[in-house]
KOLMI-113673 format. One line per field, with one value per residue: x, y, z of N, C-alpha, C in turn; residue number from 1; residue in three letters. Coordinates in nm, 4 decimals. Layout:
REM residues N
n.px = X_...
n.py = Y_...
n.pz = Z_...
ca.px = X_...
ca.py = Y_...
ca.pz = Z_...
c.px = X_...
c.py = Y_...
c.pz = Z_...
num = NUM_...
residu = ala_...
//
This chain:
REM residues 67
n.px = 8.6951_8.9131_9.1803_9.4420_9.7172_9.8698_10.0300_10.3148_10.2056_10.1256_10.2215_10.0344_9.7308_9.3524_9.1340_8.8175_8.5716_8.2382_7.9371_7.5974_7.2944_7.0003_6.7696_6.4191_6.2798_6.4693_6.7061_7.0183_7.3163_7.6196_7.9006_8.2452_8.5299_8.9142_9.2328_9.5320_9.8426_10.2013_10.0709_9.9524_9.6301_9.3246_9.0087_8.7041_8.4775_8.1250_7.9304_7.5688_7.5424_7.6415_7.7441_7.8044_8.0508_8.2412_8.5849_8.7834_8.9877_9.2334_9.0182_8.9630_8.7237_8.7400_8.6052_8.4499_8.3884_8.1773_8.1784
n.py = 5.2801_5.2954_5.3919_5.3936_5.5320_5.5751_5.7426_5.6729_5.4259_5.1956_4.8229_4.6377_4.7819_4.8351_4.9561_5.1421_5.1203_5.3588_5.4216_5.5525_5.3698_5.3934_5.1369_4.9935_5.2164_5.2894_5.3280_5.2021_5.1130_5.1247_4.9145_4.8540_4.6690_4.6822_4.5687_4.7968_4.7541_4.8080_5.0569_5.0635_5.0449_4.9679_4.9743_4.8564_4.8829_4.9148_5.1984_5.4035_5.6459_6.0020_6.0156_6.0470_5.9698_5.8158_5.7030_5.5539_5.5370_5.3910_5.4826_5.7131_5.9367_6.0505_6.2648_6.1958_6.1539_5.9440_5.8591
n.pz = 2.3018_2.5814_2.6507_2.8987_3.1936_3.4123_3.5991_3.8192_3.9490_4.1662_4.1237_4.0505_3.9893_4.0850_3.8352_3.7908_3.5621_3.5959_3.4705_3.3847_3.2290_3.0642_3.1121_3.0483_3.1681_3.3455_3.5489_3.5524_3.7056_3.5674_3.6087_3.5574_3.5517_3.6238_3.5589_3.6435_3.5126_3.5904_3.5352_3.3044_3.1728_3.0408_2.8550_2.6947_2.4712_2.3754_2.3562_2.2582_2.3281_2.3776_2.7038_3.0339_3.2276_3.5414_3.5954_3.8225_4.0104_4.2709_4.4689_4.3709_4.2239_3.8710_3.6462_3.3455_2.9772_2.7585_2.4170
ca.px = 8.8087_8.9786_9.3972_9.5057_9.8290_9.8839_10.2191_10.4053_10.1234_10.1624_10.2661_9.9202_9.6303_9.2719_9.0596_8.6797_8.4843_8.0909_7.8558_7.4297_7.2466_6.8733_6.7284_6.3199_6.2446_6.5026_6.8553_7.0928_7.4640_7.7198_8.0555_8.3913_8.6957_9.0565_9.4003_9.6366_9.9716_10.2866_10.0649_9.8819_9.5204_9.2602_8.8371_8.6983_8.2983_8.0033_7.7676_7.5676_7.5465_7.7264_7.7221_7.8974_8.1205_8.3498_8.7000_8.8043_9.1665_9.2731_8.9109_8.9782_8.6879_8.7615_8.5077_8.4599_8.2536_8.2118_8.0421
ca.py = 5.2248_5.3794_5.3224_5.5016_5.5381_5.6158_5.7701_5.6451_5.3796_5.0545_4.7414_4.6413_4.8719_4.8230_5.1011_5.1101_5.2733_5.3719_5.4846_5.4962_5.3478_5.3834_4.9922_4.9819_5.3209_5.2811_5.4084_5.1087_5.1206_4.9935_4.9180_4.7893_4.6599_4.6076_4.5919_4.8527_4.7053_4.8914_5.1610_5.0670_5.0247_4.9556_4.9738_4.8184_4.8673_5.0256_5.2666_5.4071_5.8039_6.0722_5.9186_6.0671_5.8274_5.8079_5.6449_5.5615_5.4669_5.4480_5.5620_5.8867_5.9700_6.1150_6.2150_6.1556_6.1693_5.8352_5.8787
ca.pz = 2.3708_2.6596_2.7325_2.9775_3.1981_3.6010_3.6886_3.9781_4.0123_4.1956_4.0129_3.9965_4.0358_4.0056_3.7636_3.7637_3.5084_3.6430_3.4268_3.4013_3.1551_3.0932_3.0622_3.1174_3.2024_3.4773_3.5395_3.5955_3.7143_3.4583_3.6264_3.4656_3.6241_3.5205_3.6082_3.5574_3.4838_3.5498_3.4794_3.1981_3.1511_2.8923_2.8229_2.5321_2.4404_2.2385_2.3726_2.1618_2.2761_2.4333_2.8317_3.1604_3.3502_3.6262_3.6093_3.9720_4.0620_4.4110_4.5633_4.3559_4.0905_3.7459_3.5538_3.2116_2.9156_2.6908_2.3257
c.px = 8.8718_9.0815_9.4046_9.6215_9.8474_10.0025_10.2116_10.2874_10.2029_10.1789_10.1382_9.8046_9.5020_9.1625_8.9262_8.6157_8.3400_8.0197_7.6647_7.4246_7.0819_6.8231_6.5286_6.2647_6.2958_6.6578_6.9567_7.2584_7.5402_7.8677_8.1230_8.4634_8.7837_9.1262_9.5097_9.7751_10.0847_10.2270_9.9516_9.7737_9.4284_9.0792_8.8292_8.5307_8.2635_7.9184_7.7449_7.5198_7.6556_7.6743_7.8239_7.9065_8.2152_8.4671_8.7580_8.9140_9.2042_9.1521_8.8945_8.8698_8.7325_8.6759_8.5155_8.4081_8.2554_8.1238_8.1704
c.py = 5.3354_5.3339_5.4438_5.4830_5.5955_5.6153_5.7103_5.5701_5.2213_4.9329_4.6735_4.7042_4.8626_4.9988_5.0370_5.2213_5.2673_5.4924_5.4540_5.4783_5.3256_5.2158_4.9851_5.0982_5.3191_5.2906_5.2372_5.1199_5.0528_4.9806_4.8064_4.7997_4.6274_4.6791_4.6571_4.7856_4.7479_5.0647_5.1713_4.9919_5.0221_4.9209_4.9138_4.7946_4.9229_5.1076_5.3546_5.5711_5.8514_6.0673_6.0286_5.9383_5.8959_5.7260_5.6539_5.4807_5.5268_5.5143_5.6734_5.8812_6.0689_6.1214_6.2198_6.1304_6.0377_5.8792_5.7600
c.pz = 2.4555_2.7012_2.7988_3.0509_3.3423_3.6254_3.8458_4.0580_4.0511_4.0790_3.9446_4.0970_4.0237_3.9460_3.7541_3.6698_3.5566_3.5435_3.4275_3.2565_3.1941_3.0315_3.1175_3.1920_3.3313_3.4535_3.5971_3.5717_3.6479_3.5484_3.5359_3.5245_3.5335_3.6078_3.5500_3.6009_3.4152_3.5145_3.4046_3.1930_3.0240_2.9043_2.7334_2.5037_2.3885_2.3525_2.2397_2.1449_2.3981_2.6344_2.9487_3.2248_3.4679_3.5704_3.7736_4.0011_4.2222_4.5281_4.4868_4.2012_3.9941_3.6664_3.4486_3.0912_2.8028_2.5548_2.2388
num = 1_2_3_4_5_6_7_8_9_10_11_12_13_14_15_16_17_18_19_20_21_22_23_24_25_26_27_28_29_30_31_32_33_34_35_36_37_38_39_40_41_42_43_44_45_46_47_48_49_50_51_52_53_54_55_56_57_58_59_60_61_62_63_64_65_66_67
residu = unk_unk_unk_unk_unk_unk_unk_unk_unk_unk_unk_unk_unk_unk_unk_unk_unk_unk_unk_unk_unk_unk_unk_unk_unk_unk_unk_unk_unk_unk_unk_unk_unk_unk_unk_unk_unk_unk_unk_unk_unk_unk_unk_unk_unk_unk_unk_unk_unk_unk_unk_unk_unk_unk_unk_unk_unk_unk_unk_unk_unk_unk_unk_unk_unk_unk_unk
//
């Protein structure tokens, strides 16, 4: 699970998380949307190892490590 929190963000914002996953001996793009509200945001999933992602608010990547 990922909550997170965007100062002095618009009233609603959208957050993308981007990460790879290997499916078929082949790299496939995972994205995730949501709406931060007031601020406040939220993830909610399984993987099942230690993963690099992005978080992208506003155009602006963040990167990020998911396990």
């Amino acid at each position: 699970m990922i909550d997170g929190y965007i100062k002095n963000a618009e009233e609603v914002e959208t957050v993308s998380l981007y990460y790879l996953l290997p499916q078929n001996n082949k790299w496939h793009e995972m994205i995730d949307t949501t709406n931060a509200i007031n601020g406040q945001f939220s993830f909610k999933g399984y993987i099942d190892e230690l993963t690099g992602a992005y978080i992208k608010i506003d155009g602006t990547p963040i990167r990020i490590y998911l396990e």
